[in-house]
N, C-alpha and C positions, 0 to 999 in steps of 0.2 A: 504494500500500500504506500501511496504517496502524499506526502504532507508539506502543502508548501503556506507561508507564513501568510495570512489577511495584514494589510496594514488599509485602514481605514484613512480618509479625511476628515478632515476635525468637523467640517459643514455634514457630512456622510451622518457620523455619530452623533452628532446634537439633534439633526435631525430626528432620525433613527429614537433615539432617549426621547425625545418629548411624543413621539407617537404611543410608545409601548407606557409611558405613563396613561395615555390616554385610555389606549389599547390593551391591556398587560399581555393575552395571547400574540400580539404580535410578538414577544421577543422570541418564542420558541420557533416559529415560522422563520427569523429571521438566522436564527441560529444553524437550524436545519440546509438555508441557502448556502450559508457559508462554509459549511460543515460537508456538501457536495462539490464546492466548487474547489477549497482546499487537496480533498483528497480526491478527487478523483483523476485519473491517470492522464485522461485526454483531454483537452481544452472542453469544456462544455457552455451551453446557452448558444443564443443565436450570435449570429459574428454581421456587425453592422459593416456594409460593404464600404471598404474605399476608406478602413480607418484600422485599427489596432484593438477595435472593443468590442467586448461582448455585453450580451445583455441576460439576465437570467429570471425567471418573471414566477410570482407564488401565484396560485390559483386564486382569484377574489371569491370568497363565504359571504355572498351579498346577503342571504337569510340569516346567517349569524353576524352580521353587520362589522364583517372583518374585512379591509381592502386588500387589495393586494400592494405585494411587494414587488419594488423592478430595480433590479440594482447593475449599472453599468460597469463595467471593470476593465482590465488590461493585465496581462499576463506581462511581468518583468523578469527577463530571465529563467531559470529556471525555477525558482523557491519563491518569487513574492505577486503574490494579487493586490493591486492598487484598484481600491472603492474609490470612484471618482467623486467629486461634488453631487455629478446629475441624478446619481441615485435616490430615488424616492420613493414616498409613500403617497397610492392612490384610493 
């Protein structure tokens, strides 16, 4: 198994923190993203054309009145995933 390092931006995680106050199921949905996208072996989520990112999307529980999550990112070498700003919560 492969395990390469989240480093988040600081707009990512503040963000991110005032939702799951809102929310509190979002943090395990969000954990879960991150927690595929670290380990897993192959690059995953959809790969936006004509640039270096991907994108990785939770399913929206609009009857449980949970949004979804969409978090942009980029693959830095071989160990580090960079959370961009644009990731958010809808």
């Amino acid at each position: 198994m492969i395990y390469r390092t989240i480093i988040e931006s600081n707009s990512v995680s503040d963000s991110i923190d005032l939702k799951i106050k809102e929310i509190p199921e979002l943090s395990d949905i969000y954990d879960a993203l991150k927690w595929r996208i670290s380990r897993h072996e192959n690059k995953i989520g959809e790969k936006i054309v004509g640039t270096d990112y991907y994108i990785i999307k939770s399913s929206k529980e609009t009857n449980l009145n949970i949004p979804q999550i969409r978090i942009l990112y980029r693959y830095e070498g071989n160990n580090n995933i960079i959370f961009e700003s644009n990731s958010f919560v809808s």
